[in-house]
PDB file of N, CA, C and O in Angstrom, chain B, residues numbered from 101:
ATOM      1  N   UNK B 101      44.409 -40.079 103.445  1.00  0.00           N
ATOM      2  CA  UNK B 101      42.997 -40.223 103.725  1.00  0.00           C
ATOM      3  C   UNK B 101      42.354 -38.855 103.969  1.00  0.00           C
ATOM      4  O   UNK B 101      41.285 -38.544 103.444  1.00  0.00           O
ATOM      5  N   UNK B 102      42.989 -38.116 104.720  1.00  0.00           N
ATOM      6  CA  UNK B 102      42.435 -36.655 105.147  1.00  0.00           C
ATOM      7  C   UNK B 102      43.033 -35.990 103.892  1.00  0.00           C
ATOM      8  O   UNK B 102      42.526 -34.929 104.257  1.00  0.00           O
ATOM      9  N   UNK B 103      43.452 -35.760 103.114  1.00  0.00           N
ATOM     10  CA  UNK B 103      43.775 -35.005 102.325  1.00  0.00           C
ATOM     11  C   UNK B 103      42.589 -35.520 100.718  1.00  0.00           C
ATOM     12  O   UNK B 103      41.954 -34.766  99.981  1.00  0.00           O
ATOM     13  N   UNK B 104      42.666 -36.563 100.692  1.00  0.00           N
ATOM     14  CA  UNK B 104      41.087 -37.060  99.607  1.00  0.00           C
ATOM     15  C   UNK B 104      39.966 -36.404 100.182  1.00  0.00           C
ATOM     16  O   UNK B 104      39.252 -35.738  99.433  1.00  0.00           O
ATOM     17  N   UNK B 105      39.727 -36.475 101.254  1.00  0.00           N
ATOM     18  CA  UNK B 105      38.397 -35.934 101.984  1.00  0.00           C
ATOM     19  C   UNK B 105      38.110 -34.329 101.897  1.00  0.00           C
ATOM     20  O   UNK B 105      37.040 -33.787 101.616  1.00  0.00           O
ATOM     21  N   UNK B 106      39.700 -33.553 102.301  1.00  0.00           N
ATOM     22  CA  UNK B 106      39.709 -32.265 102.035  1.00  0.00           C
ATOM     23  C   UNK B 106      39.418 -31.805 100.186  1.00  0.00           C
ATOM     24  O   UNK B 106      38.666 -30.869  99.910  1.00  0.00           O
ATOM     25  N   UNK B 107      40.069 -32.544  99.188  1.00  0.00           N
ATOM     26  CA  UNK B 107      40.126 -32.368  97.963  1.00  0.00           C
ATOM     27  C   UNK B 107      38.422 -32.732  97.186  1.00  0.00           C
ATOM     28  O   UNK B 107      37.917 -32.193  96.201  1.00  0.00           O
ATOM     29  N   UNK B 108      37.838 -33.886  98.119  1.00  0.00           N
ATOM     30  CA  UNK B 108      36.424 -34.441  97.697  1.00  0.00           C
ATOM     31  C   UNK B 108      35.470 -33.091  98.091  1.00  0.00           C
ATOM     32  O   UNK B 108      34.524 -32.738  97.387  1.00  0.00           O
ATOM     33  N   UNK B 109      35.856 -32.441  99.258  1.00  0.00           N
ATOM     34  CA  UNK B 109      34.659 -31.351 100.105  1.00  0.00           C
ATOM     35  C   UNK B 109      35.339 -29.907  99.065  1.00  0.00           C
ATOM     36  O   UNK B 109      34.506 -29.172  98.535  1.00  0.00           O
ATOM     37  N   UNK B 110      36.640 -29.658  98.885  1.00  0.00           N
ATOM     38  CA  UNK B 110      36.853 -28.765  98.039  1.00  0.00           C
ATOM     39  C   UNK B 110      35.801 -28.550  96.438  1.00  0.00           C
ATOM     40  O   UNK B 110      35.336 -27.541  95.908  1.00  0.00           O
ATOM     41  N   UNK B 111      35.744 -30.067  96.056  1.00  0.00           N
ATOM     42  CA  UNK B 111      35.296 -29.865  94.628  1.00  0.00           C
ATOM     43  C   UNK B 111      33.895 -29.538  95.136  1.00  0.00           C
ATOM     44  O   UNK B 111      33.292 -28.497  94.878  1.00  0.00           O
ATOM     45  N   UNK B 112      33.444 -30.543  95.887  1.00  0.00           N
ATOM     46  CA  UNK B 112      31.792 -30.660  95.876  1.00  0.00           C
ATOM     47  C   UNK B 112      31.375 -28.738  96.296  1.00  0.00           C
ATOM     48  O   UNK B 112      30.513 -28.075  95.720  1.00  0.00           O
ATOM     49  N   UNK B 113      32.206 -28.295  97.324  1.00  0.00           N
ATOM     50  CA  UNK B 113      32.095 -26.563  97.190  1.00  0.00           C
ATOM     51  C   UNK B 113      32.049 -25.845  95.974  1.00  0.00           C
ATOM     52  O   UNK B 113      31.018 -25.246  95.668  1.00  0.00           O
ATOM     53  N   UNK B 114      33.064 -25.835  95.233  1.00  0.00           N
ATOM     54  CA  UNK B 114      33.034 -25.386  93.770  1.00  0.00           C
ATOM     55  C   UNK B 114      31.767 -25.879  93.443  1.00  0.00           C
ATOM     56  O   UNK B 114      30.926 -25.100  93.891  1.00  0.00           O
ATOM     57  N   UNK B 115      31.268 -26.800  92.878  1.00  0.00           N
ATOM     58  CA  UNK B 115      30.051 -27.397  92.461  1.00  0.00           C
ATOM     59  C   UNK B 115      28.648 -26.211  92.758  1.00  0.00           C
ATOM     60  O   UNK B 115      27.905 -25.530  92.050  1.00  0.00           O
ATOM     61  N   UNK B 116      28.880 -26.522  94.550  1.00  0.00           N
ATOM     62  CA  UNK B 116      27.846 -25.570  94.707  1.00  0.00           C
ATOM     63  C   UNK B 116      27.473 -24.326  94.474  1.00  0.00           C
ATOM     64  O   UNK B 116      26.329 -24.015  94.142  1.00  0.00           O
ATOM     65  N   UNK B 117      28.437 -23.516  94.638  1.00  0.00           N
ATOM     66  CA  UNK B 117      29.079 -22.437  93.968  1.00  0.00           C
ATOM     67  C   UNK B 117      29.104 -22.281  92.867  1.00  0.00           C
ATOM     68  O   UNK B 117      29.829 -21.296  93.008  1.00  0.00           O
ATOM     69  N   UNK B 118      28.981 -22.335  91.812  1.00  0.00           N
ATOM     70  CA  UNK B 118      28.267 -23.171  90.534  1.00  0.00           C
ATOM     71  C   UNK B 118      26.814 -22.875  90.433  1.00  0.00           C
ATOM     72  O   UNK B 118      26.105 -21.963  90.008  1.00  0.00           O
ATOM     73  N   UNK B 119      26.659 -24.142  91.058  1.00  0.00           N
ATOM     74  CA  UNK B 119      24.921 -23.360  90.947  1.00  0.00           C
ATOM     75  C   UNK B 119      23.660 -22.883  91.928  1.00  0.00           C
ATOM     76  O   UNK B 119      22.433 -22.851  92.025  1.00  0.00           O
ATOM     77  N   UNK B 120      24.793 -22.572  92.515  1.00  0.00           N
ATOM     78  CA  UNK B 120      24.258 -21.235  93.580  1.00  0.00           C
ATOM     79  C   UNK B 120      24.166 -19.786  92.528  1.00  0.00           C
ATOM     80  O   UNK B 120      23.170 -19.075  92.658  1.00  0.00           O
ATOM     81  N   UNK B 121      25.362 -19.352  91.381  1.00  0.00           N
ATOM     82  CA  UNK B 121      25.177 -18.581  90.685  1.00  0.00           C
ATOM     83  C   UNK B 121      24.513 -18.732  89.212  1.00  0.00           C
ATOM     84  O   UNK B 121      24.379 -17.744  88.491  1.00  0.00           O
ATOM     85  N   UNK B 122      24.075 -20.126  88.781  1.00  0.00           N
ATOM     86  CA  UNK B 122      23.058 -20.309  88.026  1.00  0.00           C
ATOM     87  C   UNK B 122      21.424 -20.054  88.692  1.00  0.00           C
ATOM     88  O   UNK B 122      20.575 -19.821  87.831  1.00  0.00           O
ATOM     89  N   UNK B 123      21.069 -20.075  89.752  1.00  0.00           N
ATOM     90  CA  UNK B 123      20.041 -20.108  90.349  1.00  0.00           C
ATOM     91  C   UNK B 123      20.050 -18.339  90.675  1.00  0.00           C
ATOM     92  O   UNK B 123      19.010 -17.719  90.454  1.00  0.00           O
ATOM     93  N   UNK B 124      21.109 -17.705  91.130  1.00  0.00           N
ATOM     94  CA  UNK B 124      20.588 -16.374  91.045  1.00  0.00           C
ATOM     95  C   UNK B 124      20.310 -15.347  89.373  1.00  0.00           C
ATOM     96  O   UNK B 124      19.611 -14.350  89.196  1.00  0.00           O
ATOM     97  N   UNK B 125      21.051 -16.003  88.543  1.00  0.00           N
ATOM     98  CA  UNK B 125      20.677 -15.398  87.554  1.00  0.00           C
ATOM     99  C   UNK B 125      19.302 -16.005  87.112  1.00  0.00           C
ATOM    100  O   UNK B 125      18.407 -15.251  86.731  1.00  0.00           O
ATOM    101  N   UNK B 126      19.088 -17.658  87.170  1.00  0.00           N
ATOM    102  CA  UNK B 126      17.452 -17.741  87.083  1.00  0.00           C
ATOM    103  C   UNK B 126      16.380 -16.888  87.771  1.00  0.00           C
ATOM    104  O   UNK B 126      15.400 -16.436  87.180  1.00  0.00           O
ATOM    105  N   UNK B 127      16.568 -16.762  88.687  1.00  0.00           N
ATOM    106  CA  UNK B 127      16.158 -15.991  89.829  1.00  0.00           C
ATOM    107  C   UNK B 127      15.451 -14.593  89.315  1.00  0.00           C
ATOM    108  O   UNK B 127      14.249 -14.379  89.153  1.00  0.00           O
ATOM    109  N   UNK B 128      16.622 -13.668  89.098  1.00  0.00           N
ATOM    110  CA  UNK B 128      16.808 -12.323  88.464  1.00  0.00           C
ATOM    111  C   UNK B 128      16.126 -12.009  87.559  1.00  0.00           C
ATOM    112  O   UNK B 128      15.506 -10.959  87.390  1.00  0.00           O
ATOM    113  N   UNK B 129      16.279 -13.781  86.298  1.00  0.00           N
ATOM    114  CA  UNK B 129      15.250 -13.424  85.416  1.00  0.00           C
ATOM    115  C   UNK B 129      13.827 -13.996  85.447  1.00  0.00           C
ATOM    116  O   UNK B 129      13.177 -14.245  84.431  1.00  0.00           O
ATOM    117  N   UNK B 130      13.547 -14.119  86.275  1.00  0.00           N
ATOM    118  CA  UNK B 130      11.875 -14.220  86.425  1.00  0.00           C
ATOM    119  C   UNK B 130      11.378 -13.333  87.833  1.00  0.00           C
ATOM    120  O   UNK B 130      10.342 -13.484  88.481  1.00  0.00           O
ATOM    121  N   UNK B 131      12.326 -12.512  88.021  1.00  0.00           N
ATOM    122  CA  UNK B 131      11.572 -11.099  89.186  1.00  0.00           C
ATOM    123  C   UNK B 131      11.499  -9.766  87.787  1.00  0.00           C
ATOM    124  O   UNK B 131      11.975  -8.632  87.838  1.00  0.00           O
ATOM    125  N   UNK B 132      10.982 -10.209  87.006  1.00  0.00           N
ATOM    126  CA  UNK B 132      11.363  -8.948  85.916  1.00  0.00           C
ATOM    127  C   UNK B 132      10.469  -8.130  86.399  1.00  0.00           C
ATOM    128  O   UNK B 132       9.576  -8.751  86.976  1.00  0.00           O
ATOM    129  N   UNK B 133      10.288  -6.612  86.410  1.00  0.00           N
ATOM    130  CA  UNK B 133       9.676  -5.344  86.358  1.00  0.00           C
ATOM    131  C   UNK B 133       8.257  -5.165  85.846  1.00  0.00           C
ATOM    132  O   UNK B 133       8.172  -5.005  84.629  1.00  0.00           O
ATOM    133  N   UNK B 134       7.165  -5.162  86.519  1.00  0.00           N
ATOM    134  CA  UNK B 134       6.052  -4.790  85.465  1.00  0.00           C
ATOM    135  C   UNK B 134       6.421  -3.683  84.040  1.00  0.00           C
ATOM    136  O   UNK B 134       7.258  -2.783  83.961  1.00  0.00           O
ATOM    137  N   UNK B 135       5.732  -4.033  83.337  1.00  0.00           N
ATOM    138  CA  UNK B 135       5.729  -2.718  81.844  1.00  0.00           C
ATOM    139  C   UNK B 135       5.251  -1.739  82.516  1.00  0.00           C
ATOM    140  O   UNK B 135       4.418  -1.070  81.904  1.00  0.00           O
ATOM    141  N   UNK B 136       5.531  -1.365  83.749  1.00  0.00           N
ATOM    142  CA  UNK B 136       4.885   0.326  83.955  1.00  0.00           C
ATOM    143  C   UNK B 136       5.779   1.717  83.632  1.00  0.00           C
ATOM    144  O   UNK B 136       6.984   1.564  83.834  1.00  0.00           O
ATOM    145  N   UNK B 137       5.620   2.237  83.448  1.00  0.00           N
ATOM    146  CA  UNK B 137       6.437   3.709  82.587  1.00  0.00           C
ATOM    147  C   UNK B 137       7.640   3.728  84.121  1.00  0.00           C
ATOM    148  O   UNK B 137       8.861   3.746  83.961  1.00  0.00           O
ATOM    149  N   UNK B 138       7.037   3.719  85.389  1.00  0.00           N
ATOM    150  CA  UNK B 138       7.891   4.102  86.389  1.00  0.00           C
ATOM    151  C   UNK B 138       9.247   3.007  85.604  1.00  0.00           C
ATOM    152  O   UNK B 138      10.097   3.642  84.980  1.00  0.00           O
ATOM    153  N   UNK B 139       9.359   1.999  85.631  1.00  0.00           N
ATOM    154  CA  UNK B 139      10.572   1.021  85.016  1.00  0.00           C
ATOM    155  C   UNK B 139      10.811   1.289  83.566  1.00  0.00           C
ATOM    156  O   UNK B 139      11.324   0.403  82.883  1.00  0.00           O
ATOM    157  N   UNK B 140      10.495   2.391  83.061  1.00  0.00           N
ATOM    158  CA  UNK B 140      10.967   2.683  81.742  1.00  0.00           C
ATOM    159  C   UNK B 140      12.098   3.923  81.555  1.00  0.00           C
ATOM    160  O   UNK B 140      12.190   5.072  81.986  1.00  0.00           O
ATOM    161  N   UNK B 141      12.854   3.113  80.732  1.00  0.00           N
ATOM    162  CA  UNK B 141      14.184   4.135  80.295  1.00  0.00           C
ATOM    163  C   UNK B 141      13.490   5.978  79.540  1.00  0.00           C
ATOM    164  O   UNK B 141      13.862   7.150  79.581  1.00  0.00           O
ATOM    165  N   UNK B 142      12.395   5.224  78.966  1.00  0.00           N
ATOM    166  CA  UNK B 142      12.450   6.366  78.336  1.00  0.00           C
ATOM    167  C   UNK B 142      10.982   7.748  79.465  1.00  0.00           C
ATOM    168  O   UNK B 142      10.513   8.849  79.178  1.00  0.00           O
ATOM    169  N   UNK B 143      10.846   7.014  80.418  1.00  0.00           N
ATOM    170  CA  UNK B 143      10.063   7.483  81.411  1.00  0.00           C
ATOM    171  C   UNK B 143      10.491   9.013  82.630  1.00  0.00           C
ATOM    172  O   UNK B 143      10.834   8.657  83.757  1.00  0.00           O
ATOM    173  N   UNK B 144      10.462  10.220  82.424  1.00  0.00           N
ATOM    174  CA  UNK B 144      10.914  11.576  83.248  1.00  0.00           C
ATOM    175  C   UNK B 144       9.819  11.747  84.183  1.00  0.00           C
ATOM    176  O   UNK B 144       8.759  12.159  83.712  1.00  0.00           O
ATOM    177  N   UNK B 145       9.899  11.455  85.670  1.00  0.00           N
ATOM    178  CA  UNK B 145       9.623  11.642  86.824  1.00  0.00           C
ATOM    179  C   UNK B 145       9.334  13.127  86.853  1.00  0.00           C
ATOM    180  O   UNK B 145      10.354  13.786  86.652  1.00  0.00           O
ATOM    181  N   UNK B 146       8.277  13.820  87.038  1.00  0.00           N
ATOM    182  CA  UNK B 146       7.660  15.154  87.572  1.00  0.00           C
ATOM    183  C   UNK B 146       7.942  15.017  89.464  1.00  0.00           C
ATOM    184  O   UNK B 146       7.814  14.120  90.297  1.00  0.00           O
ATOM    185  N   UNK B 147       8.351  16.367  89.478  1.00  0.00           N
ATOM    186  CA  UNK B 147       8.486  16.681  91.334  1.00  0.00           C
ATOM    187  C   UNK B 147       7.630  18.095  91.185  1.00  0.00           C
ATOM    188  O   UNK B 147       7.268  18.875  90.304  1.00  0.00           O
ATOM    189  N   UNK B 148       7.529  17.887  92.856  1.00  0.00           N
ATOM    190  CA  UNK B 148       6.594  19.289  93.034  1.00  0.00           C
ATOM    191  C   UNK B 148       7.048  19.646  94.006  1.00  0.00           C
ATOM    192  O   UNK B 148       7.350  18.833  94.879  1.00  0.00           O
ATOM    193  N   UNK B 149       7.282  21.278  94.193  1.00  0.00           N
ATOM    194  CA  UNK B 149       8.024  21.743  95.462  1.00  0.00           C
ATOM    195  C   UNK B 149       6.773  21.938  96.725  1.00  0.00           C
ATOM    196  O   UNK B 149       5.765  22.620  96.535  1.00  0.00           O
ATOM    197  N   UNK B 150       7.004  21.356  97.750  1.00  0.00           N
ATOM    198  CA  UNK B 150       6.285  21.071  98.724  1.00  0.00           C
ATOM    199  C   UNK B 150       6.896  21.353  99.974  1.00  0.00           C
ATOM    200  O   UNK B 150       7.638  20.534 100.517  1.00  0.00           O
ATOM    201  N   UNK B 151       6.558  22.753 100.592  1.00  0.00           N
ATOM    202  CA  UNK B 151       7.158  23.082 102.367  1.00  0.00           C
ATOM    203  C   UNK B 151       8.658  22.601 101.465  1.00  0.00           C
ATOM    204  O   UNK B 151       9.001  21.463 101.786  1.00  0.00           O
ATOM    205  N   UNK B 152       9.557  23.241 100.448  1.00  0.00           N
ATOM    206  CA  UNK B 152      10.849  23.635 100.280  1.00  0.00           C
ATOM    207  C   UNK B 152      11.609  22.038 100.341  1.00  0.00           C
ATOM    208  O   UNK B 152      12.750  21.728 100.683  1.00  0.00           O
ATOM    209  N   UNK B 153      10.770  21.427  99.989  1.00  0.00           N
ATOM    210  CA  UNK B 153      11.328  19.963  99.441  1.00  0.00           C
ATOM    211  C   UNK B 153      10.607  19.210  98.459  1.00  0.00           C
ATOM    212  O   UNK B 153       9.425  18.902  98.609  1.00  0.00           O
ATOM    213  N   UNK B 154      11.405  18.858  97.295  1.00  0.00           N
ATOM    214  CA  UNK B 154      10.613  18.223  96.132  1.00  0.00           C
ATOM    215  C   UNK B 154      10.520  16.886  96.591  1.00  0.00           C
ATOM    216  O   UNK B 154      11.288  16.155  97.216  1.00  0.00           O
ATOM    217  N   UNK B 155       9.403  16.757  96.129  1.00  0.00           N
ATOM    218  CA  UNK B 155       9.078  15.469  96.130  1.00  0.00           C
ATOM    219  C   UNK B 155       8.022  15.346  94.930  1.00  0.00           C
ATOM    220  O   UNK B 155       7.259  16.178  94.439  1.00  0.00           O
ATOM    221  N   UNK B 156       8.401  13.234  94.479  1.00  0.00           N
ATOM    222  CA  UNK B 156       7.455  13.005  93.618  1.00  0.00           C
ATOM    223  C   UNK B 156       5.967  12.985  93.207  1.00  0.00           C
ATOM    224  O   UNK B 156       5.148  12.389  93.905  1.00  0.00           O
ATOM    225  N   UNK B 157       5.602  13.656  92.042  1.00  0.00           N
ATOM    226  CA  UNK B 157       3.888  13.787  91.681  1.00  0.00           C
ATOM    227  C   UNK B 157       3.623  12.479  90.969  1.00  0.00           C
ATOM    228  O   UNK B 157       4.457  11.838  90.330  1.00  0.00           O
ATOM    229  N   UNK B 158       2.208  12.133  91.187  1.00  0.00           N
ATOM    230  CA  UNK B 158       1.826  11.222  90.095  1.00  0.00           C
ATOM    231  C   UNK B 158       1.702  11.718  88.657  1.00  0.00           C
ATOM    232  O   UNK B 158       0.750  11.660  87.879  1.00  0.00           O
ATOM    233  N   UNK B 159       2.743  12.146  88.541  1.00  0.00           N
ATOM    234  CA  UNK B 159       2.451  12.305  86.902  1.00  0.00           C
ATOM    235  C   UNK B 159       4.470  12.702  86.309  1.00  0.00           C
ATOM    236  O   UNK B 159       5.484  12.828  86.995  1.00  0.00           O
ATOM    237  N   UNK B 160       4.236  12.784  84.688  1.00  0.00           N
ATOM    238  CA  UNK B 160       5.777  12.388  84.080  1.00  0.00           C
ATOM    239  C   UNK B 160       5.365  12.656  82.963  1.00  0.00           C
ATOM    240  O   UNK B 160       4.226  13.059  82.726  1.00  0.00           O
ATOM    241  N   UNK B 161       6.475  12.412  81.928  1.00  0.00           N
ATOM    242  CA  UNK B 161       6.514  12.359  80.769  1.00  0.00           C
ATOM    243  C   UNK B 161       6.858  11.323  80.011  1.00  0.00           C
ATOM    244  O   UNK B 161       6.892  10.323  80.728  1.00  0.00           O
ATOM    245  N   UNK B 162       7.184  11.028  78.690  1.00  0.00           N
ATOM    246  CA  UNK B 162       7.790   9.866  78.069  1.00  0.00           C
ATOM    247  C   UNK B 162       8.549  10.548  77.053  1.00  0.00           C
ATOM    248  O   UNK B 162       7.724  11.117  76.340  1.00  0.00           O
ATOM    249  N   UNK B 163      10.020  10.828  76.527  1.00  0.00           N
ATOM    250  CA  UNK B 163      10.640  11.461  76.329  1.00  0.00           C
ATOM    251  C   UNK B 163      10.815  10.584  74.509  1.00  0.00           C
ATOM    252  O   UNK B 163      11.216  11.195  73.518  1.00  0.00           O
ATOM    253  N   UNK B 164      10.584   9.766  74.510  1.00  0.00           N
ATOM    254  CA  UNK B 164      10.306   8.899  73.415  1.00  0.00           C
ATOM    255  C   UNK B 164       9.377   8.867  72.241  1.00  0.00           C
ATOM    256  O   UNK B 164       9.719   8.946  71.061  1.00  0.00           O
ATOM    257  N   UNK B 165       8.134   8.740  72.718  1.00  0.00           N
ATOM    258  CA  UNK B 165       6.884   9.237  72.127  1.00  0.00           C
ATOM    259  C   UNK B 165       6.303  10.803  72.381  1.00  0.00           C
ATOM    260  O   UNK B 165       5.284  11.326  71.929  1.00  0.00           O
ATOM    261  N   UNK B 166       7.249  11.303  73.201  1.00  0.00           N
ATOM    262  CA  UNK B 166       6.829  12.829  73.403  1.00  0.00           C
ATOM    263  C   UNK B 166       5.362  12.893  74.196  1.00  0.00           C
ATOM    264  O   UNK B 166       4.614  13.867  74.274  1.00  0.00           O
ATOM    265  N   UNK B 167       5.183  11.618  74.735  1.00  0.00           N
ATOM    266  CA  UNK B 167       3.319  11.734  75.279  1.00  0.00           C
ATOM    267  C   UNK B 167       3.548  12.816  76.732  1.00  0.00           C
ATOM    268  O   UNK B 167       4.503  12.736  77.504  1.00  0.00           O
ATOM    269  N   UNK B 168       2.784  13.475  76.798  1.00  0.00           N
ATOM    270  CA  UNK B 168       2.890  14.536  77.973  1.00  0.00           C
ATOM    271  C   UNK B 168       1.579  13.883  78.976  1.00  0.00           C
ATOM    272  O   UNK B 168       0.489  13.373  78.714  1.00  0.00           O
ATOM    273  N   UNK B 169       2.252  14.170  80.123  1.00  0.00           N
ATOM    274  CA  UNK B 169       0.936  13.499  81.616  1.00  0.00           C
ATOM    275  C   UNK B 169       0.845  12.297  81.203  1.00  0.00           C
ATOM    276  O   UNK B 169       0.008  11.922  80.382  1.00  0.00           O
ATOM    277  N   UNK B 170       1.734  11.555  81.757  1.00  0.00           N
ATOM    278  CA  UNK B 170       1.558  10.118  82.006  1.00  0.00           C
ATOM    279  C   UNK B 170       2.003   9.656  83.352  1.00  0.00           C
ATOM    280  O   UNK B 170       2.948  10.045  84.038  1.00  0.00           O
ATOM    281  N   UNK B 171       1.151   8.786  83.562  1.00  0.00           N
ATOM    282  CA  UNK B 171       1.127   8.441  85.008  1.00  0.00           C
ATOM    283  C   UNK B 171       1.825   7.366  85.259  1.00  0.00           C
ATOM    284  O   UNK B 171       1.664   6.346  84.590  1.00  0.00           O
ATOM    285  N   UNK B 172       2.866   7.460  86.450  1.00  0.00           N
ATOM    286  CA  UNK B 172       4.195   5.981  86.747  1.00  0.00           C
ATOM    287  C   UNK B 172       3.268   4.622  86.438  1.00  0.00           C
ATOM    288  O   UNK B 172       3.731   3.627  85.881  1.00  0.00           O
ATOM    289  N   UNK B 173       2.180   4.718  86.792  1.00  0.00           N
ATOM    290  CA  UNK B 173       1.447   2.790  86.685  1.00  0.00           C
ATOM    291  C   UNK B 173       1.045   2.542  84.950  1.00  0.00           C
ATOM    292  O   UNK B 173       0.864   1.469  84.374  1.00  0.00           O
ATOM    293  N   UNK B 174       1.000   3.603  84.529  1.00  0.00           N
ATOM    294  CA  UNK B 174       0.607   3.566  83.011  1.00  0.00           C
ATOM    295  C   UNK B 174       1.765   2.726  81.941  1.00  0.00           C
ATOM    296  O   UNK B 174       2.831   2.310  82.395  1.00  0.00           O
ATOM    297  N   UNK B 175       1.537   2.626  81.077  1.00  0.00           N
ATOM    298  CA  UNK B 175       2.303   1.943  80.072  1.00  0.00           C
ATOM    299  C   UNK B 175       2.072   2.140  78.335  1.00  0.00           C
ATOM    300  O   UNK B 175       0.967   2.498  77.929  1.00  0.00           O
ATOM    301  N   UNK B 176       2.795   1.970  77.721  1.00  0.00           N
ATOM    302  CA  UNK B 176       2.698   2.498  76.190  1.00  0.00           C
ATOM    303  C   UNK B 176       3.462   1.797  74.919  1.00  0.00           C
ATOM    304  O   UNK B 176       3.946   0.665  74.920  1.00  0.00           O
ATOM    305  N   UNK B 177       3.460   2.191  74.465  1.00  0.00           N
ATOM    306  CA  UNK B 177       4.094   1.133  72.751  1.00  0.00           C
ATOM    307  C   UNK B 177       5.830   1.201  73.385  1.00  0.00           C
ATOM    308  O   UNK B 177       6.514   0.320  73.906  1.00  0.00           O
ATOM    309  N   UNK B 178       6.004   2.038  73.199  1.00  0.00           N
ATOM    310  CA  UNK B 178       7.601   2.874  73.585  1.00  0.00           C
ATOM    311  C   UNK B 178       8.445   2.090  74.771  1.00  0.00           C
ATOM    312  O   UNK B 178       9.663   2.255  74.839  1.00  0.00           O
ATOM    313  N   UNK B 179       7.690   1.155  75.786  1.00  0.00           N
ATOM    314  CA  UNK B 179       8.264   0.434  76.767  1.00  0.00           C
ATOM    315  C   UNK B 179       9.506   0.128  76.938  1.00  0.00           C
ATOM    316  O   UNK B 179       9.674  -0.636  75.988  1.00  0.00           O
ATOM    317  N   UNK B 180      10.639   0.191  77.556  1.00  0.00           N
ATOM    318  CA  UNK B 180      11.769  -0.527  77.578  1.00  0.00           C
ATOM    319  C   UNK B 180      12.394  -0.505  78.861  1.00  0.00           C
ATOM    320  O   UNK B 180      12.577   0.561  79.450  1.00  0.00           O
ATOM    321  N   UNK B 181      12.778  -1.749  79.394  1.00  0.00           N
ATOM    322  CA  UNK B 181      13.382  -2.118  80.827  1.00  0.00           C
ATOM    323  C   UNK B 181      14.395  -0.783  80.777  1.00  0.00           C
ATOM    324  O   UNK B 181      14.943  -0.216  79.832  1.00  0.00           O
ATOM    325  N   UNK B 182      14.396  -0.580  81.974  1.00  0.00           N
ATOM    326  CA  UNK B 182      15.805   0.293  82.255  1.00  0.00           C
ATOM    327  C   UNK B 182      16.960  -0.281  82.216  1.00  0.00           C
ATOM    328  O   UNK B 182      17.982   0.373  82.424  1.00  0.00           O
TER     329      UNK B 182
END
């Protein structure tokens, strides 16, 4: 009797487990990335030396289309998830 009960709560775990990891890959794919250049592969981050520490400028490149001064919120033909 206790051993059906242990084997019934075993499966129904697996089960959940199951689709506990169907639900995070649903998940994953509908938090996708805006098209902004900042989430683009082909997107190079500009820094500026500031009091002897770089830090990021609003502005970059696109190494793809070669477009020079483009800004992280911007977007272009060339797009691609990282």
């Amino acid at each position: 009797m206790l051993s059906s009960d242990v084997r019934r709560l075993e499966r129904e775990n697996m089960e959940l487990k199951e689709k506990i990891e169907v639900l995070k890959t649903e998940i994953s794919a509908k938090m996708e990335k805006p098209q902004a250049c900042k989430y683009c592969k082909y997107f190079q981050q500009h820094y500026g030396l500031i009091d002897g520490i770089y830090l990021k400028i609003n502005a970059g490149h696109c190494v793809r289309g070669r477009i020079k001064d483009r800004k992280p919120d911007a977007t272009c033909e060339y797009f691609e998830t990282r």
